[in-house]
N, C-alpha and C positions, 0 to 999 in steps of 0.2 A: 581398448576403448574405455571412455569414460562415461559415470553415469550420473545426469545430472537431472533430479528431485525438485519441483516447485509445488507448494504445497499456496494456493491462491485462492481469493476471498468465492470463486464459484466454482474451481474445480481444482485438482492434481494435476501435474502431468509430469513425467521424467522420458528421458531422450537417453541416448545412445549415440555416443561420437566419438569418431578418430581423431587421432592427432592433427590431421588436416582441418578440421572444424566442419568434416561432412557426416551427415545426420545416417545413423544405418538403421534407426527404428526409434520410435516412441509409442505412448501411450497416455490417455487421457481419462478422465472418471469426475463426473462433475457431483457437487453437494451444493448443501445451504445452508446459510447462516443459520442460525437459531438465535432467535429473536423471541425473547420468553416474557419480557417486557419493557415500556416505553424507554428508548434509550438506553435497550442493551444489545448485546451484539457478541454470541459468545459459538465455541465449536467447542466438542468433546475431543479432547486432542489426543484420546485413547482409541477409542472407537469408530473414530474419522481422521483424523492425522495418519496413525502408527500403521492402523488398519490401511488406510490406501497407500501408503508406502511401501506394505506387504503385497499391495495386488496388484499394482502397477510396475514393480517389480517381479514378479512371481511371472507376470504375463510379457515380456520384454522376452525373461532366459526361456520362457517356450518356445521361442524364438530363437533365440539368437545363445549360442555358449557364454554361461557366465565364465567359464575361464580367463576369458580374453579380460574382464575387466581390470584397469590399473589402478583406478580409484574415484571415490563417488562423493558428493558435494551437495549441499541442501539448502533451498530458499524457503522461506515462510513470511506469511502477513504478518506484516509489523510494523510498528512495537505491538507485540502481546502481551499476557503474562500466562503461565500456566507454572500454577502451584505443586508442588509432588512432595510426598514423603522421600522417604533415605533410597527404596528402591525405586525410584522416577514413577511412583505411581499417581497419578492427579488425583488430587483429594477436591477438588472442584471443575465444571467447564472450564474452560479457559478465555480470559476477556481479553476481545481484541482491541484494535487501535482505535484511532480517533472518531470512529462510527458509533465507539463505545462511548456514552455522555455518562454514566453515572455519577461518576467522581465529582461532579460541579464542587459539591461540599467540601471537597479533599483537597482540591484545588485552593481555595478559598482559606482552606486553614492552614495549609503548607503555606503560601504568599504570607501571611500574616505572621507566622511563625519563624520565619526563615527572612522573609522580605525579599519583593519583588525582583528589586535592580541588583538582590544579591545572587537570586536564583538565572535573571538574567546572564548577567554577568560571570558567575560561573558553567552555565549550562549553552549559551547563546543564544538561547531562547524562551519567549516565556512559556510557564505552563500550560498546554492544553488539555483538551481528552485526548489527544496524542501521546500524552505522558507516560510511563508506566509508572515512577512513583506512586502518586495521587490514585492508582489504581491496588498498590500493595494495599496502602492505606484506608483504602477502603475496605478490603476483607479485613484488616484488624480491626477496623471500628463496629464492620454489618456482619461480619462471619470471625468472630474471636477463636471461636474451636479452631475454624479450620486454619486461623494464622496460626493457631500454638503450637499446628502438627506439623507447619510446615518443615519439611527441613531442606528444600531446593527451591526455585525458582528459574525459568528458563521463558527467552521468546519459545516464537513456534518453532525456527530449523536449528535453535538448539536443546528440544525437546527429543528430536529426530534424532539429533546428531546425539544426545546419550540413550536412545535407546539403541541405536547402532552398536555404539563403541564403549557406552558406559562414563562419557568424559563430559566431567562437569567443567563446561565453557563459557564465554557467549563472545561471537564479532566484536569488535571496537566499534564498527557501525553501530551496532544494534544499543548495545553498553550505551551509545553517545544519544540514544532518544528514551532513558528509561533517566528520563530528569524527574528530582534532583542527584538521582545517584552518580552520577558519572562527570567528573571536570572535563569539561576539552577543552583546555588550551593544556592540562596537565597531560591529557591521554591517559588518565587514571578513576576507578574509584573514587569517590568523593567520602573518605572515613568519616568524617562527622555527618553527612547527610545518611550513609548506611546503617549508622548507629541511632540516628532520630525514626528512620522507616522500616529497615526490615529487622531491626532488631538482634533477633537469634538468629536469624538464619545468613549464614555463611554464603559472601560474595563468591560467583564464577570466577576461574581463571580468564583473564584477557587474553587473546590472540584477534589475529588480522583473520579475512576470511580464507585467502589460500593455504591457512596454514594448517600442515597435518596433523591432528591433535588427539589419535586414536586410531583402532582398528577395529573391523566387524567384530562383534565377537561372535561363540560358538552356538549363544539363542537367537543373536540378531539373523545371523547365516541360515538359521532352520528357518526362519519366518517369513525372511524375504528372497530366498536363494542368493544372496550376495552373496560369495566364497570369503568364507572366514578368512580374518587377518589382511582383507582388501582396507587401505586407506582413505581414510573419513578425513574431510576436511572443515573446516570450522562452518561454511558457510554466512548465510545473511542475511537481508531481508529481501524482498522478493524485488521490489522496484530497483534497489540498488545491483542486484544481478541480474536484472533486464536492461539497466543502464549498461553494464559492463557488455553484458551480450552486444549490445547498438553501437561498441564503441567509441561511448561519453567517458573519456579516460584527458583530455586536453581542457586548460584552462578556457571557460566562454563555448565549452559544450554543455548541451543544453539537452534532457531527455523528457520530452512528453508522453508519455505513457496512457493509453485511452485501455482503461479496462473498465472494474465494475464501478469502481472509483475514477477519480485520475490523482494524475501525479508525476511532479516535476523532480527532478536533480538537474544542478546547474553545479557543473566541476566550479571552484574556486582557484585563484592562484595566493592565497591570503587568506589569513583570516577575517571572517565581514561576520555583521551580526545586521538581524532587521527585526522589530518586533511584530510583524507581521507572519515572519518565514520561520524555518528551521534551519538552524546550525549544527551541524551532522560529520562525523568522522567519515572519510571515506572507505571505500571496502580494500583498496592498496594503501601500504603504511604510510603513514604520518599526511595521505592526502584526507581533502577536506570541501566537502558540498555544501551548496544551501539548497535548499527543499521547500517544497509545497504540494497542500492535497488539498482536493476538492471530495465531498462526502458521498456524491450521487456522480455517476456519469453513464456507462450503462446496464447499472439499477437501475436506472431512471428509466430507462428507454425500454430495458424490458419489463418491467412495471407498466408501462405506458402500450408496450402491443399486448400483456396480459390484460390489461384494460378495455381494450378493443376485442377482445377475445379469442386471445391467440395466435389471430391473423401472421400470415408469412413475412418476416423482415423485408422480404424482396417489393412484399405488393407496398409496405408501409413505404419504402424506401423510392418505390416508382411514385408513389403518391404526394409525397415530399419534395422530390424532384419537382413535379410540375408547378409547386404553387414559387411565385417569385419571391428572391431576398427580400427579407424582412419578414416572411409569412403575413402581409399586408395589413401590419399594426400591432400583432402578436406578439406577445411580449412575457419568456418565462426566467423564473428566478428558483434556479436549481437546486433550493435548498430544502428537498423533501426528506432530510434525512439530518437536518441541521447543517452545520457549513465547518469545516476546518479555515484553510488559508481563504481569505485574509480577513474577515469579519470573527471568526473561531467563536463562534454562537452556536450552541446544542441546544438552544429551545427557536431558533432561526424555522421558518419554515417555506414548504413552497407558495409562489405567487405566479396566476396563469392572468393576466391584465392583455384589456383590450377586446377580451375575448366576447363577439356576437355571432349570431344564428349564421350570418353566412361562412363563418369556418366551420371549416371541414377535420376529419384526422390527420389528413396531408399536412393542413396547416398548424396542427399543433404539435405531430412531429418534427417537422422542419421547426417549431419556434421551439422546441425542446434543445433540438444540435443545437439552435442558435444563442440559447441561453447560457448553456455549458458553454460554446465557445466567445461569450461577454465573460462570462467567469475565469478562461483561460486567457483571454487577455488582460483582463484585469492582473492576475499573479504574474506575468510575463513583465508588467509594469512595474510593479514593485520588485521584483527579481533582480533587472536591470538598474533602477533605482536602486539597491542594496549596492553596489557598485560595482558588479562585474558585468563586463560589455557580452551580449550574447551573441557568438560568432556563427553558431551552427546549431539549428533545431533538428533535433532525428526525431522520428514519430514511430513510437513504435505501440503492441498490444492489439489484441483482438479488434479493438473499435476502426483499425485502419482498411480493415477490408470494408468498411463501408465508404467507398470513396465522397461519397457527398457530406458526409461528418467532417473529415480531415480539409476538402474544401472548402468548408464553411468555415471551420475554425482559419486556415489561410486569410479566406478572404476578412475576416474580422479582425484577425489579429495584425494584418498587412505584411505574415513573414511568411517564407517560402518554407518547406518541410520536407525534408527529407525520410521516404520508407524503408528501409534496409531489405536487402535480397533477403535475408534468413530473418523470418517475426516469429520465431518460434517460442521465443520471450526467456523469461528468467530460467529456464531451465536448461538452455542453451548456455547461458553467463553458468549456470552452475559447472557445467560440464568443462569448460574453459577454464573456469577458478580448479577444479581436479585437475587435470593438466599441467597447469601453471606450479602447482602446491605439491606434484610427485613428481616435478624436475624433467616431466615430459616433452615440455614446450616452454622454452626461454619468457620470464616474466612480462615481456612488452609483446608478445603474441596476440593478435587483434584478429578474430574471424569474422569482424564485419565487413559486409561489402555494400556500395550503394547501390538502390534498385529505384524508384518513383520519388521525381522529385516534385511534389504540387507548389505549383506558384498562385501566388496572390490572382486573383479577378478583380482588377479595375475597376469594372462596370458598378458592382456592390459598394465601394467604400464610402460614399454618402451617406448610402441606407443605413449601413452598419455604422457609423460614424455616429448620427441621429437616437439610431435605436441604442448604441452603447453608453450616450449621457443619460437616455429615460433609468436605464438598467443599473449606471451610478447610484442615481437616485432614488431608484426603489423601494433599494433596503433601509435605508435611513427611516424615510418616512412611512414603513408598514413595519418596525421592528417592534412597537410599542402591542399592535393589533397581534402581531406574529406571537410576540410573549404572552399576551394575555388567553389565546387559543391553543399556547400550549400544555398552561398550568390548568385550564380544562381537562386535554386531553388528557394530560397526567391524576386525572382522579380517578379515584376507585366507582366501578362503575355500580347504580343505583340497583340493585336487581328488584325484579317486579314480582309482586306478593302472588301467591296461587290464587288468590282472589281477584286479581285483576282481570 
């Protein structure tokens, strides 16, 4: 059996699968971000990474014989960075992806240093808080000590994967979002851009994700129960092995991903570049994605029933249900967290427009799905615009067992969606990329199968038609108001004298 590890922005979870692609056990263990201040977004990848690696595995072989295991595989959110000295010990939390907005500044002076159509042009996309560059550079300019100690660097599943096996690696996926370091059209390192950012500290070996590129060693085995000398493969990031898990292996396949975030892969058959999108190495050799995230999806929503106080998803979801498309003028703009694709604004914020006394929480639930899915068509439009024709949408992640989410998104986006029998998500693509990587199961091995396909509502497309020009519109004309209340928010805040 193989054991495949997702380490995801609200919880863990690793699975247990045969060669057939049949599930014999998993396990699950949720956390939280840590959010320490405006615009950061960080995990302790010692303490909550390594750690739930160890108990979600620890708890599986209670179970089930770790004998039987062939070899184990590992997803993580990303692009991250997580710093560590010589023995992989984190010498800071670890700052995630495009949730993470600090870097503006980093941003802003790499562009000018380097220039835009150059970093373009080599990277195929431009800089965002997506970046990991602009994120090294930030601990050399705000944490000097701790860049001078550094002496490794790793996303999150190849943080995992050398605490396993000891091997300092990282994905070509992952390599391909940690601009400006990495050429892709080279498939390599970018040596002068490594030498302007990280300095001293010595690049990862590249490999693809199936590839075996280590083995447990004899304190990983004591920690986790994996039987020493079991096969560690490279891994990736976690969207791209829930892609794999769905399937999205054909040019003009298309993966929407509804978790805490969302987020697209679109296979290419070519190279394409969009300044809106991501141009991304795929996780099989020499293939090649284009990409997009949205910053809120369901953060949003569970923000929105902790808001309400708790209340049961079921009751929010019956409530939702009854009020009609459109939420009768309601109108949100999903950016409570800033925006990645395709405005890529970290001082962007949310907008609830339209809203009087006679709505309800039904109705601002329902206009919450309906904002994320004006934002999901939005990216679907520039997607296709970048110029690959989208043949096939799978829908996969947590947010699909809410069937009126995924309907809503149909009926706005006007495309049909496909749920796959198995959503058990990237940890599944892990356990399949193990397989694949110890010669177990021939490399075109697909254990996706189709299960729900939701089609488009007719009835809706006016409304959503209507409501998706106000929703164009929006951001345009409130980004000036949006900026100015977030340089607010961004102050230190006044404390009030004991005298008051």
């Amino acid at each position: 059996m193989f054991l495949g590890i997702d380490i995801g922005t609200g919880s863990s979870k690793a699975v247990l699968v045969d060669r057939d692609g049949e599930i014999i056990d998993s396990a699950v263990v949720a956390h939280a971000v840590s959010l320490p201040k405006p615009g950061w977004a960080e995990f302790d990848a010692e303490e909550v990474w390594w750690a739930e690696v160890g108990l979600l595995s620890r708890e599986l072989f209670s179970r089930n014989d770790a004998v039987d295991v062939a070899g184990v595989c590992v997803s993580g959110v990303g692009p991250a960075l997580v710093v560590t000295d010589e023995n992989h010990t984190p010498l800071r939390p670890a700052i995630l992806y495009g949730i993470d907005t600090r870097a503006g500044a980093e941003i802003d002076e790499l562009n000018h240093e380097i220039g835009e159509e150059v970093i373009f042009a080599e990277c195929g996309k431009a800089l965002s808080s997506q970046a990991v560059g602009p994120k090294l550079r930030w601990i050399s300019n705000h944490e000097p000590e701790v860049f001078e100690k550094t002496a490794r660097w790793f996303g999150c599943s190849s943080f995992i994967v050398a605490k396993l096996s000891g091997a300092y690696v990282q994905d070509h996926h992952t390599a391909s979002q940690c601009d400006p370091l990495y050429d892709i059209r080279a498939g390599e390192w970018n040596e002068p851009r490594v030498k302007e950012i990280a300095g001293h500290i010595p690049m990862p070996r590249l490999a693809w994700s199936s590839d075996v590129v280590g083995e447990v060693t004899a304190q990983a085995a004591e920690f986790t129960g994996i039987p020493q000398g079991t096969p560690v493969c490279a891994g990736t990031v976690d969207a791209w092995a829930e892609s794999f898990s769905a399937g999205i292996r054909k040019p003009g396949d298309l993966m929407l991903m509804y978790g805490s975030t969302l987020f697209f892969v679109l296979m290419l058959s070519e190279f394409r570049a969009s300044d809106k999108l991501w141009t991304t190495a795929g996780i099989e050799k020499d293939s090649l994605t284009l990409a997009a995230g949205m910053s809120t999806s369901g953060s949003l929503t569970t923000w929105m029933q902790q808001l309400f106080g708790g209340v049961e998803f079921a009751e929010l979801l019956a409530e939702a249900g009854e009020v009609p498309a459109g939420s009768e003028g309601l109108l949100v703009l999903p950016y409570f967290a800033g925006e990645r694709s395709p405005i890529f604004d970290p001082d962007a914020r949310g907008v609830i427009a339209g809203l009087t006394l006679r709505h309800s929480r039904g109705h601002l639930f329902r206009a919450t799905y309906e904002g994320i899915a004006f934002g999901i068509r939005q990216i679907i439009d520039f997607l296709e615009a970048g110029g690959e024709p989208i043949e096939r949408l799978v829908a996969v992640g947590g947010g699909t067992q809410a069937r009126l989410w995924t309907q809503i998104v149909s009926d706005v986006t006007g495309r049909p969606q496909m749920v796959p029998t198995q959503t058990i998500g990237a940890s599944y693509g892990d356990a399949l990329l193990a397989a694949i990587g110890t010669g177990a199961v021939p490399p075109d091995t697909n254990w996706a199968t189709d299960g729900t396909l939701i089609e488009p509502d007719q009835r809706n497309k006016e409304i959503y038609a209507e409501l998706y020009g106000h929703y164009e519109s929006l951001y345009p004309s409130t980004r000036e108001h949006m900026h100015a209340l977030a340089r607010v928010q961004g102050r230190p805040k006044i404390q009030d004298s004991p005298e008051a």
